[in-house]
C-alpha positions as CSV (number, residue, x, y, z in Angstrom):
1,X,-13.1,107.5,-85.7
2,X,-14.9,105.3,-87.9
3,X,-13.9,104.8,-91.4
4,X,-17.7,105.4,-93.1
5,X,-16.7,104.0,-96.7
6,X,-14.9,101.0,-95.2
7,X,-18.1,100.1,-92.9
8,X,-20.3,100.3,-95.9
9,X,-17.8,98.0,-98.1
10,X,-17.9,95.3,-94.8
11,X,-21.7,95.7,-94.8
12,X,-21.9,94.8,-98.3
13,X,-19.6,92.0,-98.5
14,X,-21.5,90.5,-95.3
15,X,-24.6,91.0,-97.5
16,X,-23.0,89.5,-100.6
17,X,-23.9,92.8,-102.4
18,X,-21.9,94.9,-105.1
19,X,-22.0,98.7,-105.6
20,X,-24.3,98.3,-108.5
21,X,-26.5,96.6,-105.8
22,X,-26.8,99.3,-103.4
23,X,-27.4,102.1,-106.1
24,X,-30.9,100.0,-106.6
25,X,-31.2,99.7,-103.3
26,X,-30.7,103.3,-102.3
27,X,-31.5,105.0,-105.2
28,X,-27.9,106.5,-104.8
29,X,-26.2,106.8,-108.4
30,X,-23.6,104.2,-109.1
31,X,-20.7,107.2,-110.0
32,X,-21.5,108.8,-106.1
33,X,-20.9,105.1,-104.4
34,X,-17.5,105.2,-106.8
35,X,-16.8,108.1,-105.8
36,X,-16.9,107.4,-102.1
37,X,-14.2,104.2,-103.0
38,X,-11.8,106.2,-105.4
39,X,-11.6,109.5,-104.6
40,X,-11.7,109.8,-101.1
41,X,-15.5,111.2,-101.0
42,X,-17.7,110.8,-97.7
43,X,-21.0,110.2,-97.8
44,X,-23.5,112.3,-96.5
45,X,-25.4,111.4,-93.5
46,X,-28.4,111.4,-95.4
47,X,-26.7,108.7,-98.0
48,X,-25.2,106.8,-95.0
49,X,-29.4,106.3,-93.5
50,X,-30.4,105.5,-97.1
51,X,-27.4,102.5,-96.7
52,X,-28.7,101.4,-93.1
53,X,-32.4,101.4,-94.6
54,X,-31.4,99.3,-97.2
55,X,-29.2,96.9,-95.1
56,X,-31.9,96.4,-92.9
57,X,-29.6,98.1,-89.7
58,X,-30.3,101.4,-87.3
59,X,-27.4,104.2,-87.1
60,X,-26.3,103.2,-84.1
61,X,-25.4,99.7,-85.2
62,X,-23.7,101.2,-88.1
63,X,-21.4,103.2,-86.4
64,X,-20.5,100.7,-83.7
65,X,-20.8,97.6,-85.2
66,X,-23.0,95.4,-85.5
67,X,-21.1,92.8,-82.9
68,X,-21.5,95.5,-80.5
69,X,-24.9,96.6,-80.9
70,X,-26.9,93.4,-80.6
71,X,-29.5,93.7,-78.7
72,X,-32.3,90.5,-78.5
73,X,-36.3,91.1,-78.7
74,X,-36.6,91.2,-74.8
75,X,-34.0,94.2,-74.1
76,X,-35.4,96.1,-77.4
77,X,-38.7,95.5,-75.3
78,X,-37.3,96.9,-72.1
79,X,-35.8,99.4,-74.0
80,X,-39.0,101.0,-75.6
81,X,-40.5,100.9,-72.0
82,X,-37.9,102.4,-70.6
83,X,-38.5,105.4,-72.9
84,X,-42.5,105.6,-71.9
85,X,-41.8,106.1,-68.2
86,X,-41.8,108.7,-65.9
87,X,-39.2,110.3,-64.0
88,X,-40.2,108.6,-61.1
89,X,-40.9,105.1,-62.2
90,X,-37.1,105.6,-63.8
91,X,-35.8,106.5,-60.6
92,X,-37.7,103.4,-59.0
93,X,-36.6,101.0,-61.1
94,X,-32.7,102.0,-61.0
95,X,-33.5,101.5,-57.0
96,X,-34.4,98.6,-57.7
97,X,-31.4,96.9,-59.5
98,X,-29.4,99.0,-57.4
99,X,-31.0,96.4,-54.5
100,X,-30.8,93.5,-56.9
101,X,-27.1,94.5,-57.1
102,X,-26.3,94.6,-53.4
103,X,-28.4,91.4,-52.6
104,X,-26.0,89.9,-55.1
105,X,-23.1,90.0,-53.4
């Protein structure tokens, strides 16, 4: 299970930003973001998309890692198109890299 607090503390190092920083950013109040360092609090998952929106990152890369959850322009692409077709065409297309995948070998 992901530590939430420690991911947001490696996000804002990578970004070069302080606590102070992300309160302006967020609009979260500084004595919340200390609380989630000092006492143990967890952010809410509201708070924790108010942190990805200010970093500039989705959820998913959040909670996986950015390493992990690169993806370039071209497979975002695919991606969204993915999502817009049928059934059918989804079904056709996984034939056809199941073919691509035995013509490899």
């Amino acid at each position: 299970m992901i530590d939430v607090v420690k991911r947001i503390n490696e996000l804002l190092a990578q970004k070069g930003w302080s606590d102070y920083e992300l309160s302006k950013q967020t609009n979260i109040s500084t004595n919340t973001i200390y609380a989630w360092n000092k006492s143990g609090a967890v952010p809410s998952l509201t708070n924790i998309i108010k942190v990805c929106e200010a970093l500039g990152i989705t959820l998913g890369q959040f909670f996986c890692g950015t390493a992990n959850c690169y993806r370039s322009p071209d497979e975002e692409r695919i991606l969204r198109e993915w999502f817009s077709l049928s059934d059918l065409e989804k079904q056709t297309i996984k034939r056809m890299i199941e073919t691509f995948q035995i013509l490899k070998r």
